[in-house]
C-alpha positions in Angstrom: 7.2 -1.6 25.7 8.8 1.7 24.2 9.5 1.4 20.4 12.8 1.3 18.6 14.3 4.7 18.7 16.3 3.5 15.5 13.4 3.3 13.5 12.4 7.6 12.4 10.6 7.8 9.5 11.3 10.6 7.1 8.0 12.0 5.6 7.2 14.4 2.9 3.8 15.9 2.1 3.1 17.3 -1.0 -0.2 19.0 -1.1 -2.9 19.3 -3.6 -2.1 21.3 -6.6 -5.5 23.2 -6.4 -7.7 24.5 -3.1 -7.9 20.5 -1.0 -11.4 19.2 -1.1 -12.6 16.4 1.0 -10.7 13.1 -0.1 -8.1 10.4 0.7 -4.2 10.8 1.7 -1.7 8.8 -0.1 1.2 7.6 1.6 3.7 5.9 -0.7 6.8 4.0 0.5 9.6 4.1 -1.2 8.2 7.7 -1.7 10.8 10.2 -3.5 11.2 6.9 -6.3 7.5 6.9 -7.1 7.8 10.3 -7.3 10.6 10.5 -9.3 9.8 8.0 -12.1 5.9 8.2 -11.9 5.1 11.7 -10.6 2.9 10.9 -8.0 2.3 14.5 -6.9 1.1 15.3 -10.9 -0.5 11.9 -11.4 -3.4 12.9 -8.0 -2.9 16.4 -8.0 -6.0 16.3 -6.1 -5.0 14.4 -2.8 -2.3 15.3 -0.7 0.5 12.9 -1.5 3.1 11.6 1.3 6.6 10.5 0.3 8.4 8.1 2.8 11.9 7.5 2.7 12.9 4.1 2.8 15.3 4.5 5.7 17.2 0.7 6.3 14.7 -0.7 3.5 15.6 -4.2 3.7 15.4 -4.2 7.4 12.5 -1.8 8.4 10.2 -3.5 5.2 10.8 -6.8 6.0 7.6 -7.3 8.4 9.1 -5.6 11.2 7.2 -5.4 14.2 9.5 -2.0 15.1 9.0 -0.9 11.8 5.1 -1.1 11.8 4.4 0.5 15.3 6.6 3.2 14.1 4.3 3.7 11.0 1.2 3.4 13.0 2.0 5.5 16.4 4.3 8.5 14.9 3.1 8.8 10.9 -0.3 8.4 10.8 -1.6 10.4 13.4 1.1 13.4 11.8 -0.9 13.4 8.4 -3.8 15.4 6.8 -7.1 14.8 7.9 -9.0 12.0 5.2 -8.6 7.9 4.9 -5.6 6.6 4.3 -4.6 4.8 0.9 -1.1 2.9 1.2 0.9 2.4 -1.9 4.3 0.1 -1.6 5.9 -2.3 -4.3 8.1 -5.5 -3.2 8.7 -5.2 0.6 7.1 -1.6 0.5 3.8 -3.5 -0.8 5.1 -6.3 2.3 5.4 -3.8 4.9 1.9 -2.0 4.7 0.1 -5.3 4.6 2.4 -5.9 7.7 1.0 -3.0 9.4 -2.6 -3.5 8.8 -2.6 -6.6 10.2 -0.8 -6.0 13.3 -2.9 -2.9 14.1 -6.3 -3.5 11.4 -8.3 -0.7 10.5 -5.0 1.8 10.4 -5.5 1.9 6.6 -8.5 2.6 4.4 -6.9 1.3 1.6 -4.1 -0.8 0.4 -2.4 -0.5 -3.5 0.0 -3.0 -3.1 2.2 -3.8 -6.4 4.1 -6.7 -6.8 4.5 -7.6 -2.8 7.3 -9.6 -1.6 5.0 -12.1 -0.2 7.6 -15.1 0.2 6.7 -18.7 1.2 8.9 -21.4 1.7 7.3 -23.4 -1.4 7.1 -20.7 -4.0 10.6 -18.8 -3.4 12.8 -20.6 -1.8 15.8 -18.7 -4.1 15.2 -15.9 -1.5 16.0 -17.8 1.1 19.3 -16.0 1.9 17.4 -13.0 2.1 18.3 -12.2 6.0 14.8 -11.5 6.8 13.3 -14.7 4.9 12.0 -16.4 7.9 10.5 -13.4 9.1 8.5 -12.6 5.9 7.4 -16.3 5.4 6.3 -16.9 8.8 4.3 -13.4 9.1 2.8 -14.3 5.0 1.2 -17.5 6.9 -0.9 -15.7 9.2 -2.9 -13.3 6.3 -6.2 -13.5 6.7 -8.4 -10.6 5.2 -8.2 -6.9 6.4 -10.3 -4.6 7.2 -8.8 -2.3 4.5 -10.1 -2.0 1.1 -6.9 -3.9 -0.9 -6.2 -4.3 -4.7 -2.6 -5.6 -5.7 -1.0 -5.8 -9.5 2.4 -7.9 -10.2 3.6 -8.1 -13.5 3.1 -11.0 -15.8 7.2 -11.6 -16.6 8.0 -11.5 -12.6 8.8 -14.3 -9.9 6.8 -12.8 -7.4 3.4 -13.6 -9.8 2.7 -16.8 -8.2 3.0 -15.4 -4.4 1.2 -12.3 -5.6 -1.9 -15.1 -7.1 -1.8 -16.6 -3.3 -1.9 -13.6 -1.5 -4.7 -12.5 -3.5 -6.3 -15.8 -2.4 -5.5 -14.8 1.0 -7.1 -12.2 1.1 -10.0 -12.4 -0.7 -8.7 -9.2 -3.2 -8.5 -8.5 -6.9 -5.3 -8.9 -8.6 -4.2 -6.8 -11.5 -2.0 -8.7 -13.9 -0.1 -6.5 -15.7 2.9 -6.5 -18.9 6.4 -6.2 -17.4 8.3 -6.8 -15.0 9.6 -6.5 -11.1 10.6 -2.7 -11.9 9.4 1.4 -11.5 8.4 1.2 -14.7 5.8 -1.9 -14.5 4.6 -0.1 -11.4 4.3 3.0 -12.0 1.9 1.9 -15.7 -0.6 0.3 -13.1 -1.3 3.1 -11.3 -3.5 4.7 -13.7 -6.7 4.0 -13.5 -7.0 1.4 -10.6 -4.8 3.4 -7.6 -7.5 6.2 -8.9 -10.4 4.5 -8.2 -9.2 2.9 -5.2 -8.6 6.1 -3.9 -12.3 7.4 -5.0 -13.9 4.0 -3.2 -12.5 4.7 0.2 -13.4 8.6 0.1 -16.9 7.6 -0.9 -16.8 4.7 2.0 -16.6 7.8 4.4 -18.9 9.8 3.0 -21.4 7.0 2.6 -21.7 7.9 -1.0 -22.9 4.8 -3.6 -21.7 5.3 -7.3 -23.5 3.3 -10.6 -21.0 1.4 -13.1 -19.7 4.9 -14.9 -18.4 6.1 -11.4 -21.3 9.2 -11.3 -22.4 9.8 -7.6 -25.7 8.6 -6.8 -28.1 8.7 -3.8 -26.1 8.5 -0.1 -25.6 5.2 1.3 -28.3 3.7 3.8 -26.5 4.6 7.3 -27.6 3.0 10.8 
């Protein structure tokens, strides 16, 4: 089956700020906001850093099967060369989890702040939300991915209690944080964890084991 033709993602890549050295990609949804308020590009000057517009954000977001393949087949194989780290809040966070477990092993690593992960029993005030069904029925099939995941939610938020069952879910850390369902909240997480995530999965690839304080050590045991 072809995919949706109405489904083109608009990508950006902003490259390192100094000569690239061997390391993870970051691709952000909702890419020119993060940008904007947190200044991805500045914050990991280091990695090259890929804005994606949100196109029809409610729609494409919402666990879309379109959506996902179009992520998968067309994006991914267009970026630099290094594991992937996803970064998406609300339905971005949704949407990446989405993909990951429809095709696993597509990301290295998942950031995922403050995800719209609805269930009937924890949000039914979003039940309007045209895509509702969709999003609780796909949020009932999580298991864990193969991807390296962290998620944060802000303490003052309604999604805290779906973000505390996801976490569950999956078997991942989640970062409580002050604030609320906003830029702002998100883009104070960031710093350190999204850095370390993205250290973890280059280190993953290059078989590299680090003590507590982050210093390389010996090489991984390979096979």
């Amino acid at each position: 089956m072809g995919r949706d033709p109405g489904v083109t993602i608009q990508a950006r890549t902003v490259p390192p700020a100094s000569r690239p050295v061997a390391s993870a990609v970051l691709l952000a949804h909702d890419g020119p906001e993060y940008e904007r308020v947190a200044g991805l590009s500045r914050l990991f000057p280091h990695h090259n850093v890929v804005l994606l517009s949100p196109g029809s954000r409610s729609e494409w977001y919402s666990a879309n099967p379109a959506y996902a393949a179009a992520l998968v087949h067309d994006v991914l194989p267009s970026l630099p060369p290094g594991p992937v780290v996803g970064l998406g809040a609300s339905l971005g966070g949704l949407a990446l989890l989405h993909a990951e477990t429809t095709y696993p092993g597509c990301f290295a690593g998942l950031f995922l702040q403050s995800g719209s992960f609805f269930t009937a029993e924890l949000d039914p005030q979003e039940s309007g939300f045209p895509w509702f069904r969709r999003i609780i029925a796909f949020v009932q099939t999580v298991r864990p991915v193969a991807a390296r995941v962290v998620l944060t939610c802000g303490r003052d938020e309604e999604n805290l209690l779906n973000n505390r069952a996801m976490a569950g879910r999956l078997g991942a850390p989640l970062l409580e944080v002050p604030g609320g369902h906003s830029m702002v909240t998100w883009r104070d997480a960031l710093d350190p964890h999204l850095h370390r995530l993205l250290q973890e999965v280059t280190d993953d690839r290059d078989g590299t084991v680090r003590d507590k304080a982050g210093a390389p050590g010996a090489p991984a045991a390979r096979d």
